[in-house]
C-alpha positions in Angstrom: -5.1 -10.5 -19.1 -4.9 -6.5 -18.6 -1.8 -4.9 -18.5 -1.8 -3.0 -14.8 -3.0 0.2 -13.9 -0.7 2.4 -13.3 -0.8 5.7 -11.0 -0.9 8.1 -13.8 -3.6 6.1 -15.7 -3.1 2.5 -17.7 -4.7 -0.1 -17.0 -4.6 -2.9 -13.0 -3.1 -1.4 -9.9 0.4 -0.4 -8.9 0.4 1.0 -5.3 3.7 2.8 -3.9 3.2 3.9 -0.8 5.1 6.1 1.5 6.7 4.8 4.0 8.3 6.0 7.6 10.2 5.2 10.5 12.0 6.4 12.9 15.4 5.6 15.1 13.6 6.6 18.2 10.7 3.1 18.9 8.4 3.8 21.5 5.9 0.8 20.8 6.6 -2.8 23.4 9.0 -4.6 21.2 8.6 -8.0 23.3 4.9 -7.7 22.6 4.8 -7.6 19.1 7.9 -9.3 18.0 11.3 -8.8 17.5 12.3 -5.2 15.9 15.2 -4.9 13.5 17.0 -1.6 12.6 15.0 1.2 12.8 12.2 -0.1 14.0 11.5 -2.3 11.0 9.2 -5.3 11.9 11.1 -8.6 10.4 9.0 -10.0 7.2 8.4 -13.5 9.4 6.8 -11.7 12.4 3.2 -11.3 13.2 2.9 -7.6 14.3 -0.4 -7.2 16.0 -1.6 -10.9 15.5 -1.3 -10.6 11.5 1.6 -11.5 9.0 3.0 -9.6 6.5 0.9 -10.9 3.6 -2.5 -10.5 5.9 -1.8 -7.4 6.2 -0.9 -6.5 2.5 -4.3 -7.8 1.9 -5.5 -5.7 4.9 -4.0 -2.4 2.9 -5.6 -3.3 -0.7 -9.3 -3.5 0.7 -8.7 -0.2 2.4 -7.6 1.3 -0.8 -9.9 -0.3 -2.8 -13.0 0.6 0.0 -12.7 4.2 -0.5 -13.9 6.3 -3.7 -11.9 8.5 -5.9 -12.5 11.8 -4.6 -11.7 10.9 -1.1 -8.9 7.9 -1.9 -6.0 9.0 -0.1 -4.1 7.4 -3.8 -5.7 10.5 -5.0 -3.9 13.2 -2.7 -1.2 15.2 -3.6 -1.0 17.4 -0.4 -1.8 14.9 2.2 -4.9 16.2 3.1 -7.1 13.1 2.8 -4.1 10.5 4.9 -6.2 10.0 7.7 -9.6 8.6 5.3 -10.3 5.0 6.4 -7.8 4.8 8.8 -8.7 2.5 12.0 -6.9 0.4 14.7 -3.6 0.4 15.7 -1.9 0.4 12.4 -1.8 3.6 10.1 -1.7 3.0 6.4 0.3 5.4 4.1 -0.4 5.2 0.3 1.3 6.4 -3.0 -0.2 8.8 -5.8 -2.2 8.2 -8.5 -1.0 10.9 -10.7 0.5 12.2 -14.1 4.0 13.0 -12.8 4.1 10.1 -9.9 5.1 12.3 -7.6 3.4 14.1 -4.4 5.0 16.0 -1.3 2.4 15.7 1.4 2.4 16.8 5.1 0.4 14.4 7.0 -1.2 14.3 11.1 -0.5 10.5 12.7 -1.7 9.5 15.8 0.7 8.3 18.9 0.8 4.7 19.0 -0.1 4.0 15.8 1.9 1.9 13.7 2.9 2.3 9.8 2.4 -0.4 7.6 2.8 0.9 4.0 4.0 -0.3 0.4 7.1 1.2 -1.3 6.1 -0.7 -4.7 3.4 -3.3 -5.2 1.0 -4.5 -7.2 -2.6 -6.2 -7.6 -4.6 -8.7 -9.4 -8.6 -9.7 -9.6 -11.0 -11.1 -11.3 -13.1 -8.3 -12.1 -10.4 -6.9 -14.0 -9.8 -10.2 -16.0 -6.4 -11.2 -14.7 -7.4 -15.0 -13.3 -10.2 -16.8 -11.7 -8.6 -18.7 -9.0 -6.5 -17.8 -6.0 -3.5 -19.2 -7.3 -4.0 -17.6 -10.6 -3.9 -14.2 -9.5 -1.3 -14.4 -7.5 1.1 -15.7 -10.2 -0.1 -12.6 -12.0 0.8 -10.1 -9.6 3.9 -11.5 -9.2 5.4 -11.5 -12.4 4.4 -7.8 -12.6 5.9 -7.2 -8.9 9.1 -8.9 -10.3 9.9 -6.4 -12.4 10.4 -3.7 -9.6 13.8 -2.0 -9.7 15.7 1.4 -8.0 13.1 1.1 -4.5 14.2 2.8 -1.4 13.0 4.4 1.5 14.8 7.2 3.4 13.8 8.6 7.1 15.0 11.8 8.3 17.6 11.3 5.9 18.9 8.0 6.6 18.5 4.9 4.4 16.8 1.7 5.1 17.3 -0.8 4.0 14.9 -2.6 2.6 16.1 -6.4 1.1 13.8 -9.4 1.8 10.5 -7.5 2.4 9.4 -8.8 -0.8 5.3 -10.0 0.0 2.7 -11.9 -1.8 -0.4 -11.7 0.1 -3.0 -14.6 0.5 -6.3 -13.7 -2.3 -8.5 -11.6 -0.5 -12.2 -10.4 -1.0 -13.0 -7.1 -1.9 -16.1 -4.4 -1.4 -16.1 -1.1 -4.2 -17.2 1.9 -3.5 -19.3 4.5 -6.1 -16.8 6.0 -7.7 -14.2 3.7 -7.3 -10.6 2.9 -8.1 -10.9 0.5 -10.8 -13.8 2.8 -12.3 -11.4 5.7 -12.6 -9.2 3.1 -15.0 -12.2 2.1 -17.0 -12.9 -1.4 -15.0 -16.6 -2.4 -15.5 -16.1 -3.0 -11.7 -19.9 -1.5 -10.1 -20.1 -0.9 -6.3 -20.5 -3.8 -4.0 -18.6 -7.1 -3.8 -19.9 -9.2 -6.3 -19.0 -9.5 -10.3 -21.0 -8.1 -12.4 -23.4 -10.9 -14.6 -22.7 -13.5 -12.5 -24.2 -15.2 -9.1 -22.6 -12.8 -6.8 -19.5 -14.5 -7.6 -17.3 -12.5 -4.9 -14.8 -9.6 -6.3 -11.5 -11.3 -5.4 -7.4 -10.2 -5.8 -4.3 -11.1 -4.8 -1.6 -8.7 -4.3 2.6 -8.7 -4.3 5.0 -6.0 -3.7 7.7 -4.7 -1.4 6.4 -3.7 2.2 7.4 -2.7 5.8 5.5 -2.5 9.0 7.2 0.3 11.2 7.1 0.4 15.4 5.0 3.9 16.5 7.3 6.7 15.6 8.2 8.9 18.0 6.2 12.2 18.8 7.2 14.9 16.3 8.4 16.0 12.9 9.6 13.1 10.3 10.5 13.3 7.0 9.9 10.7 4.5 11.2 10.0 1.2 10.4 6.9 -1.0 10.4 5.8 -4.6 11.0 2.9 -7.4 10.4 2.4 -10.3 8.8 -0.5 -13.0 10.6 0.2 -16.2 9.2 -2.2 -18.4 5.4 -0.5 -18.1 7.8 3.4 -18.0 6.3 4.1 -14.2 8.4 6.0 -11.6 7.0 6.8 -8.7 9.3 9.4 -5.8 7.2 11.0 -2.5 8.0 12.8 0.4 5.9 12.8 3.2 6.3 15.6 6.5 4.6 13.9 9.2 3.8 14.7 12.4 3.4 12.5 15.2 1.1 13.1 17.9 -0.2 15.9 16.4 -3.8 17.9 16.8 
């Protein structure tokens, strides 16, 4: 089994995404589910029709369908948040960098939820870490069990974050030229199938800590998130300025 892949270059995938919310909810809570504080959807609600875990999965093939010079993992200045984005939730991502750290200002549309990471991990085949579905998901989540330090502030106010802890269902995958696992040195060619084989279908499972956020208000927010995985030495801390609602 591969050790993971970190942000500033080993080997697997750790994602730490930026997160937001906001004290100010705008979306239908009734509609959607029950809200906690801040706008925080609870870790056994369906927002938008999809669990927690679907939509963990939901996140990985968007960062995985998108190739290195475009991947918002990629961005240090936020230029690139809005690549792949579609529907009604927005996803925000970490860095993939030496330092682990970013400062990005980023556009988000009104009405769009935020469904985001603040430290997870992934697992597939194609990068040798199981075959089955059960397999990889025991994989990611002995490395996601070594997360430690994550938190998430808004406009300066903590959230907090206990029992968002998310293994997602396995999931099938499609690469891009010039993908993510080929920047880390996975013989990982575009398409969906495993190279050598049958079109045997490229397939991961993924754990980490996540929230899905109500539509923020229209405006300024400030976001700033990090944790860290001592064991591998990985640190990850981001701030994001975003603007709601903006052109």
């Amino acid at each position: 089994m591969r050790t993971p892949i970190f942000f500033f270059g080993r080997v697997m995938t750790i994602l730490v995404v930026a997160g937001l919310c906001s004290l100010v909810v705008t979306a239908d809570a009734s509609a959607q589910g029950r809200l906690r504080i801040a706008g925080v959807y609870p870790i056994t609600s369906a927002p938008y029709g999809n669990s927690y875990g679907d939509w963990a999965a939901a996140w990985w093939q968007w960062a995985f369908g998108q190739p290195v010079d475009t991947n918002p993992l990629f961005d240090e200045t936020g230029a690139q948040c809005g690549n792949g984005q579609s529907g009604p939730v927005f996803y925000l991502a970490g860095v993939i960098n030496v330092s682990g750290s970013a400062e990005r200002t980023c556009t988000v549309p009104s009405g769009k939820a935020l469904f985001f990471p603040i430290l997870n991990v992934e697992c597939s085949n194609v990068e040798g870490n199981g075959a089955t579905p059960v397999e990889l998901r025991a994989c990611a989540a002995g490395f996601a069990d070594g997360a430690t330090g994550m938190f998430l502030e808004v406009d300066g106010e903590r959230v907090q974050l206990r029992r968002h802890r998310v293994t997602s269902p396995s999931f099938a995958f499609s690469l891009p030229e010039n993908n993510l696992l080929q920047f880390f040195g996975v013989n990982a060619p575009a398409g969906s199938c495993i190279p050598g084989t049958s079109c045997e279908p490229y397939l991961a499972a993924g754990d980490g800590t996540y929230v899905m956020l109500a539509p923020l208000s229209d405006g300024g927010h400030t976001v700033h998130f990090g944790g860290s995985l001592p064991a591998f030495g990985f640190s990850l801390e981001i701030t994001y300025h975003l603007l709601v609602g903006g052109a």
